[in-house]
N, C-alpha and C positions, 0 to 999 in steps of 0.2 A: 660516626666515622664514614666519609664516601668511599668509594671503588678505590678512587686512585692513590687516599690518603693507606689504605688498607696493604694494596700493593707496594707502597714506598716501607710497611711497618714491615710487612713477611719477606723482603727479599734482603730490605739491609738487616734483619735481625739473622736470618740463612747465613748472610757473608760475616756477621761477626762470628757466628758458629763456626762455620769453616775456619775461619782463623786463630781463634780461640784451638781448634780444632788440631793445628798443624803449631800452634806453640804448646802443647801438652806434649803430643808427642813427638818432637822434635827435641824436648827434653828428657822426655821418658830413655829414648836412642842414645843421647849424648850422656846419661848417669850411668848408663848399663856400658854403652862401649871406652869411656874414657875417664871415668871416677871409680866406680866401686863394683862388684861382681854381683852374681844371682844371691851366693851366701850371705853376703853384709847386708841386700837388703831385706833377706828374710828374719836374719837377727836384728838390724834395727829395726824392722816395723815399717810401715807405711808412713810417717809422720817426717822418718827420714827424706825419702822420695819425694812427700811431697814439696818439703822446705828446698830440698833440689831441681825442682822443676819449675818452683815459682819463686825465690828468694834469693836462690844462690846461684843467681845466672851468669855466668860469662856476659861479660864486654861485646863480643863480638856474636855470641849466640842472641843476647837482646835486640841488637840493632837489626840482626835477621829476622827473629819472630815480630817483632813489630812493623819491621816494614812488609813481612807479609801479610800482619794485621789491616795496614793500612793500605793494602792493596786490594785486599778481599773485600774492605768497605767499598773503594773507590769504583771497582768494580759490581759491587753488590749497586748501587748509586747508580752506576750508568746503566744496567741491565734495569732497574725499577723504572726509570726515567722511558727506557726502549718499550719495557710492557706496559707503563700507564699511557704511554700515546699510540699503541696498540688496543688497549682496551677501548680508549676513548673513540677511536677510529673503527671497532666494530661495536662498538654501543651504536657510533652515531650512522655507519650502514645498517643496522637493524632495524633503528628508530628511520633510517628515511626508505628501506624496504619497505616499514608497514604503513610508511604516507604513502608508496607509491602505490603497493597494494589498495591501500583505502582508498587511491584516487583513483585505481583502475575499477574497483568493484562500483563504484558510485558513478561513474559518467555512464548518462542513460545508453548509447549505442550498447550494440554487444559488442564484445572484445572475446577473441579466441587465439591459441595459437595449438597450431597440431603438428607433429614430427613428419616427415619423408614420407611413411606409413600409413599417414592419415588417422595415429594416434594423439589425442587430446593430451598438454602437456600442461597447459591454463586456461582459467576463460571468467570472466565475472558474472557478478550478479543478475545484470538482464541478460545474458546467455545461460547462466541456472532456470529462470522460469521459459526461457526457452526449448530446453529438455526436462525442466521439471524434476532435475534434480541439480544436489549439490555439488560443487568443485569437488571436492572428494572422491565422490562416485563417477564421475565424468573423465577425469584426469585417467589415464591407460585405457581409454575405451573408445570406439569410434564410432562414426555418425551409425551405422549399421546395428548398434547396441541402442538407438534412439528411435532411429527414422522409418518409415515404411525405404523399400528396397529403391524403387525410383527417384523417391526423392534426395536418400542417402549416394545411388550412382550418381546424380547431378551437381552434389556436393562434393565430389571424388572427380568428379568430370574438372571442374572448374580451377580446381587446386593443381591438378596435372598441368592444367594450362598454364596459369602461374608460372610455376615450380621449371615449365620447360622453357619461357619467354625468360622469366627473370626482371619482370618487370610488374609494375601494379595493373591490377585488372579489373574493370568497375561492369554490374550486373545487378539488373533488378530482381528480385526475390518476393515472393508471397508466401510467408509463411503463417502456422497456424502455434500461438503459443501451448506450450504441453499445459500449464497451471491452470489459466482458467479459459483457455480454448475461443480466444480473440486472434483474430487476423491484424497484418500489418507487412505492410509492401515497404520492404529492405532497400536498397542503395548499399550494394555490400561490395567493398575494396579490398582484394586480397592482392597480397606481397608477400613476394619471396624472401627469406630471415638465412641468414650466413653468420657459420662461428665467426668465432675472428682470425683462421688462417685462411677464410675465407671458401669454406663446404660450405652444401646446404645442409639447410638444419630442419629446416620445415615451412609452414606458411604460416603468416601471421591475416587474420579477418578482423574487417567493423563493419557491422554492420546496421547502417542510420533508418530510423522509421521516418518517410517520407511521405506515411500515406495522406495527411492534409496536404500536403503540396500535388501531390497529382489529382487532389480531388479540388485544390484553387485550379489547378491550370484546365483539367475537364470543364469546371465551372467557365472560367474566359473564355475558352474555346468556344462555349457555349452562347456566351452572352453575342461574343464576337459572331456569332452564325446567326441567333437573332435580330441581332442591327442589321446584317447586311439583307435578309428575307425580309426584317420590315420594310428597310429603303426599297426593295424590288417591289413588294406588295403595294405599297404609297404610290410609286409610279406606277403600276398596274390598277389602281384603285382609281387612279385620278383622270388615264387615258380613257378606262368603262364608263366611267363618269358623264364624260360629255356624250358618246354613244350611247347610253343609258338615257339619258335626258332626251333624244331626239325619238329614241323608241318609245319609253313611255309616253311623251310626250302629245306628238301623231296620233299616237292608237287613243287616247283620254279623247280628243278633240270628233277622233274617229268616231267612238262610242255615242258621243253626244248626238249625232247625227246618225244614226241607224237605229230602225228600230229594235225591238228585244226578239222581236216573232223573224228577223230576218237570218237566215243562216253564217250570214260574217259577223252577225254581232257575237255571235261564240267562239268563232275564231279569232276576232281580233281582241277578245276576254280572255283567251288564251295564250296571246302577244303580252297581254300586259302583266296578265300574272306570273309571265317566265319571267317581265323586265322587274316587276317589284322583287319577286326570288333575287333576279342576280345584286338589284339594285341593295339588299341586306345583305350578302355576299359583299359587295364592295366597302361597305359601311365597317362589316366589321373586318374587314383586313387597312382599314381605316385606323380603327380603332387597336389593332397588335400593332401598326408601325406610329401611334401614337399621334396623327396625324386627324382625327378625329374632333372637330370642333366642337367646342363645348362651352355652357357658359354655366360655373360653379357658382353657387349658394352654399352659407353657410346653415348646416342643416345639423339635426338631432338624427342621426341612424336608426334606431328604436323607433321614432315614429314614421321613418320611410319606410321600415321592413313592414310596421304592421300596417302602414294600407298597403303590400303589395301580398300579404297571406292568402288571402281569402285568393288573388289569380294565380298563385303559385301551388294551390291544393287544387284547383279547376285542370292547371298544365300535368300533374304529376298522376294525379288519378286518386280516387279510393281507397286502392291497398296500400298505397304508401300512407305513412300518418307521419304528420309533420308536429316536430316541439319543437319549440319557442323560450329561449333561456335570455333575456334582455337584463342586461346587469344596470342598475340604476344609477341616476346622475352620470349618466355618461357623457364623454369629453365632446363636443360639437366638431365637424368636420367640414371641410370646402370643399363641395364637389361638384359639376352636374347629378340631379338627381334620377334623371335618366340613364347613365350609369349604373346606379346600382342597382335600376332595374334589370339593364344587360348582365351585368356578374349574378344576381339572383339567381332569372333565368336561363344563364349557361350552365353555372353548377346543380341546378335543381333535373335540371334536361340529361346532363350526367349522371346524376347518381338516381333518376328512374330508371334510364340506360342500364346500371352497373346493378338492380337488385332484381332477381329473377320472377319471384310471385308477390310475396308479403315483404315487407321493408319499413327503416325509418331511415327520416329526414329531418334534423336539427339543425338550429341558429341558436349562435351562441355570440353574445356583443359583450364586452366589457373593453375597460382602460388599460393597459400596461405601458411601462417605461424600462428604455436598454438602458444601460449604461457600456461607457468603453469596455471595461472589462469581461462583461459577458460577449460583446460583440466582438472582443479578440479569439472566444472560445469556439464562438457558434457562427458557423462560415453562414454569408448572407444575410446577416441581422444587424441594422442600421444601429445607430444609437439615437437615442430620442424619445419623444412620450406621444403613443399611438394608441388608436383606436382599435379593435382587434376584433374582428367577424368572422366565425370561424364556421365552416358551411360541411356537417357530417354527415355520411349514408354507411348504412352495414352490408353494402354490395359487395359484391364481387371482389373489388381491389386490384390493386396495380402491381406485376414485378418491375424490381430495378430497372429492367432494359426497358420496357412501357416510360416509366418515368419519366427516364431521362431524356423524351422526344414529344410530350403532353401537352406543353406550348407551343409546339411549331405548328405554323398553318400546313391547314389538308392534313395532319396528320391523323389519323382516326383506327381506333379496333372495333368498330361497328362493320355493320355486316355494307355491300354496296348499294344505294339509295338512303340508308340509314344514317346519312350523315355527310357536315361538308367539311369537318376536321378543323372546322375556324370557331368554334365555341369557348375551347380553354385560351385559344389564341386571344381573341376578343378581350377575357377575363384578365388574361397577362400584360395587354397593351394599356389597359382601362389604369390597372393596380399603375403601372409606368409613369402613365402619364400625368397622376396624380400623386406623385414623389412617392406611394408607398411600396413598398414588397410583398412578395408572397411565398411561402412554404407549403410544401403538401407531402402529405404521410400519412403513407401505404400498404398495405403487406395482403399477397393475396389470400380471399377469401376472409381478411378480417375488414374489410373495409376502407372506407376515404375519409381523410380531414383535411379542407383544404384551409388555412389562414391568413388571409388579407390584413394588412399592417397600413390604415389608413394613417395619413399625417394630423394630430391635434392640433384644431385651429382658435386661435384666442379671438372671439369675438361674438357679435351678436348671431342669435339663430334665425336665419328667414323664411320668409314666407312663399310656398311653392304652388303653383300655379297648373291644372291642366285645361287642356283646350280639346273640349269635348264638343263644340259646336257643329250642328247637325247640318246649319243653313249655310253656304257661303257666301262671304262678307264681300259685298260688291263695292263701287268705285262709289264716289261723291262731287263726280265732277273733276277728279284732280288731274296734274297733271303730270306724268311720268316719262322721263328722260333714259333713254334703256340702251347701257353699252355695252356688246359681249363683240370679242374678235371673232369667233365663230359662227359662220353667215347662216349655217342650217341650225343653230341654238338660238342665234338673236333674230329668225323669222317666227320658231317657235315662241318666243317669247314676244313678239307684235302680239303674234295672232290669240294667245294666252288671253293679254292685260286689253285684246281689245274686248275680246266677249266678257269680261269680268268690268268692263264702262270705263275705261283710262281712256285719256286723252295721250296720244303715245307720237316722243321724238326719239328716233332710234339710230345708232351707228356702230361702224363696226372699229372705229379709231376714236381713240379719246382726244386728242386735238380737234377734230371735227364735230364732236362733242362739248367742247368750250365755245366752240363757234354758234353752235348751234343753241348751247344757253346763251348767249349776249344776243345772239341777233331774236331771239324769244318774244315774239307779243305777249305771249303771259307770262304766271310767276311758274317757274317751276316748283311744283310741291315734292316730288319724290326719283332720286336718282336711284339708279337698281343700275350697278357695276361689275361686271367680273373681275377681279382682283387681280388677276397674272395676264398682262397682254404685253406688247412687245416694246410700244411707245412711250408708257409709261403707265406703273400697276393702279390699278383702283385708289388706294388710297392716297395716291399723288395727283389723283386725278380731282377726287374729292377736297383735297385742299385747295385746289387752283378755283374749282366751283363756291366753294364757300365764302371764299377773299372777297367776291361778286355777291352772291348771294345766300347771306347769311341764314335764311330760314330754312333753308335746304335739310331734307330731312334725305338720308344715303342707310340704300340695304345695298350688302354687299355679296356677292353668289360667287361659289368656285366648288372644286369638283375635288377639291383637297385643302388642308388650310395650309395658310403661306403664312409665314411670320408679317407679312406689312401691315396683317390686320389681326393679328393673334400671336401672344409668344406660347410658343409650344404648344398649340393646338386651343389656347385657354382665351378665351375674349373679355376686354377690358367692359367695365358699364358704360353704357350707352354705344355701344359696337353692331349693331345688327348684323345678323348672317343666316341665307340659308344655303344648305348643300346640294349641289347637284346629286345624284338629280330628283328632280322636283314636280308634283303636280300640280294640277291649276288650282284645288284648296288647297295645298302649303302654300305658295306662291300669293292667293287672296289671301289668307291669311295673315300670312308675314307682312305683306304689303302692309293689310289694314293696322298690325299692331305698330309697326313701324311711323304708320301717318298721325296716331294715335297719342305714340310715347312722351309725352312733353317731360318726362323728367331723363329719358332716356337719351334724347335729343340735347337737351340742356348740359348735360356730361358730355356729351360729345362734341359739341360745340365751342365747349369750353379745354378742351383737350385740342382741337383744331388749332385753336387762336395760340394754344403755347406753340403748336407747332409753327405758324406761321411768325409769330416772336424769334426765332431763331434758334429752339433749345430742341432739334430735330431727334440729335444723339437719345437723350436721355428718355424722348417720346416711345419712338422706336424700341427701345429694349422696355417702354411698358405696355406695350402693344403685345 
């Protein structure tokens, strides 16, 4: 039997009793005052009475007691009917009390609410581990029975606020949880609570954990300060560039012509080793604004790390001891591999830096794979399947505030001379530029682990190349066509390619430069262009020569990389380039590998002729 059938049994069963009730004795009155005395009923007995209370009723006494009967029901009915949808009405506030309780205790914010007084009157579940104890014990007691004294006035402070505006009030908060003593930066909104004849009552709180959102927007903030220091370092990289070139340049030719026993040939050894210094300064502020040309091979990491050990324990010293943890069959990457030379030796120049006497230094390469869903949890981590180099020392180590400024150029905690602050910079623009990320984790005095997230590349692995040649590779006769808009860069560049045996047509306008191929008694063998000039860039310049003369073999020079001959700093096969600034062996060099390339040449040839087809768009974005 339910609640309501229960209430309809006990209230009409009450109303026939009552009734019942008032025709008993209503007879009992009527046999005593208007039939028979006290005496007659005690000499007939009880049997009398009763036949006169229930058998021998009047006419008019019946129609009485029964319609009182039938009014005590009908009544008894409507009163059962008024308390079963009374009961059902506080079942059903009960049951949606304790949804609304279960939904207050389960929505992650805290929720609080405290009287005029700054007494606790409720507060849910994530506000229990926030004082570390239960609703129960929290409820009559105030911040001051929880909190140290200042932090509890500041919650006292904020409430008055409230309470006196009468309006909602939003404040950030760092609080420290009482359970298991984790931090978390609040967004907490209090409002003013009014009975309903409209007093206050008290303040009602939520307050939301925001702290991955200030730690996204730190992040943007960050990124966004890195773009704009690389774009200024790129143009800073690329104006030293051509100054760079006419210093070093001079002084190299200067060299050649003094002897060793004369006193300026040590000063002007002096000249050149400030320009090579700044000339790696500019390279790698090249390489943070990602603007650092390059041309990727697809390679095995495990065997570029181990030929680069043996000059990595020469750079670090003795006391350091380097291990070596190479996880096998590992995933193949595209990168220059000069590159990982530079990230090698940044981080290994680091973490000598950061260990005081005795130290280690570990490499550790293996494959991993994100998926979205860890990369929704772990702020910074791509999704995708990478290659993972992770470079450890037991130094010194970084606090938070260090951290968070490790990749910006110039930045440095070395002493002054100790350093130009472009080293992690360098490592940061390199990881960029080759679509991977990086993570680094810290804590001082327990040491560094920095982790590069190279991108896996599906293809074959190639073959790497160094150019250790002792002798420089001179001319064979040819003939070299040399246009730079810069008159004190393209005399240095005559006077370069004439002692290295070129046959040399030079100009400082590329129009004048196509004049100057057609009107040609010879063939030209080799054009060398600077890539950004006013009239029109190198590689517009190079199409127009080609259309004419097809053997033409084009190195291309700039002092930074431009997209017309490289997307994103990265060079297509068969693209020649070398960077400003340059000496007369790079310059011979490149020359000769350039004169050399026939299969290098044959791609690029072949990429020219789409160009000049008409499909310029789609050349372009593979450049």
């Amino acid at each position: 039997m339910n609640q309501t059938s229960k209430v309809y049994v006990n209230v009409l069963g009450i109303a026939s009793a009552v009734g019942l009730l008032f025709w008993l004795i209503d007879g009992y009155f009527e046999f005593i005052f208007f039939h028979q005395n006290l005496t007659f009923l005690v000499l007939e007995g009880p049997e009398t009475l009763m036949e006169s209370l229930v058998f021998q009723v009047p006419m008019h006494s019946l129609f009485v007691r029964l319609s009182f009967v039938v009014a005590c029901v009908i009544c008894g009915f409507i009163v059962a009917v008024f308390l079963s949808r009374r009961k059902k009405t506080e079942a059903l506030l009960k049951e949606n009390e304790q949804k609304f309780r279960a939904l207050i205790r389960t929505i992650p914010d805290l929720i609080w609410l405290k009287d005029q007084n700054g007494i606790y009157l409720a507060c849910n579940s994530r506000f229990e581990h926030f004082f570390g104890a239960k609703e129960k014990d929290i409820i009559g007691k105030t911040d001051y029975d929880f909190l140290d004294k200042d932090l509890a006035d500041s919650f006292r402070k904020h409430d008055a606020i409230v309470m006196a505006k009468g309006k909602p009030s939003i404040n950030e908060e760092e609080i420290i949880f009482a359970d298991d003593g984790h931090r978390e930066i609040l967004e907490t909104i209090k409002t003013a609570m009014y009975s309903n004849d409209g007093q206050l009552a008290g303040v009602l709180g939520i307050g939301r954990n925001i702290t991955e959102r200030i730690n996204l927007q730190a992040q943007f903030i960050q990124s966004q300060k890195m773009e704009s220091v690389g774009r200024l370092a790129g143009g800073v990289a690329h104006d030293y560039n051509n100054i760079s070139s006419i210093i070093m340049g001079y002084t190299e030719l200067a060299l050649e012509k003094i002897e060793q026993s004369d006193p300026l040939y040590d000063y002007l050894m002096e000249i050149y080793t400030a320009s090579k210094r700044s000339t790696d300064i500019t390279r790698q502020l090249l390489a943070f604004a990602r603007q650092q040309t390059i041309a990727p091979i697809v390679l095995d990491l495990n065997d570029t790390i181990e030929k680069t050990l043996k000059m990595l324990c020469r750079l670090i010293g003795e006391d350091i001891d380097i291990k070596w943890f190479p996880k096998a069959e590992l995933w193949p990457i595209k990168i220059d591999p000069s590159q990982i030379n530079q990230i090698l030796v940044n981080l290994c120049v680091n973490a000598r830096d950061a260990i005081a006497n005795v130290g280690k230094v570990s490499f550790e390469t293996k494959n991993i794979s994100f998926d979205e869903a860890y990369c929704a949890d772990h702020v910074g981590f791509i999704a995708g399947e990478y290659v993972l180099l992770a470079v450890s020392d037991d130094g010194s180590g970084m606090s938070p505030k260090t951290l968070d400024k490790i990749f910006e150029p110039f930045f440095t905690t070395k002493g002054i001379g100790k350093g130009t602050g472009l080293g992690l910079s360098t490592v940061y623009g390199i990881v960029k530029q080759n679509n991977g990320f990086i993570n680094v984790y810290s804590e001082p005095e327990k040491g560094t682990t920095f982790k590069i997230y190279l991108p896996r590349h599906f293809g074959d692995i190639g073959l790497t190349t160094h150019e250790d040649d002792l002798e420089i590779p001179l001319s064979r006769g040819e003939l070299v066509l040399l246009v730079e808009d810069d008159p004190s860069i393209l005399k240095l560049g005559e006077r370069i390619l004439t002692v290295l045996g070129y046959n040399i047509l030079s100009t400082t306008h590329p129009t004048e430069a196509i004049q100057l191929a057609n009107e040609s008694p010879g063939t030209i063998d080799l054009l060398i262009t600077d890539v950004v000039m006013p009239e029109m860039n190198g590689r517009e310049l190079s199409e127009q020569l080609l259309s004419h003369h097809p053997n033409l073999k084009v190195l291309f020079m700039s002092g930074y990389t431009a997209n017309v001959i490289a997307h994103r700093g990265v060079l297509e096969d068969g693209v020649h380039f070398i960077s400003k600034p340059f000496s007369k062996k790079d310059l011979a060099v490149k020359a000769r590998e350039v004169l050399d390339d026939t299969k290098g040449y044959e791609n690029f040839s072949a990429h020219q002729k789409s160009l000049n087809q008409g499909d310029k768009e789609t050349s372009e974005d593979s450049f």
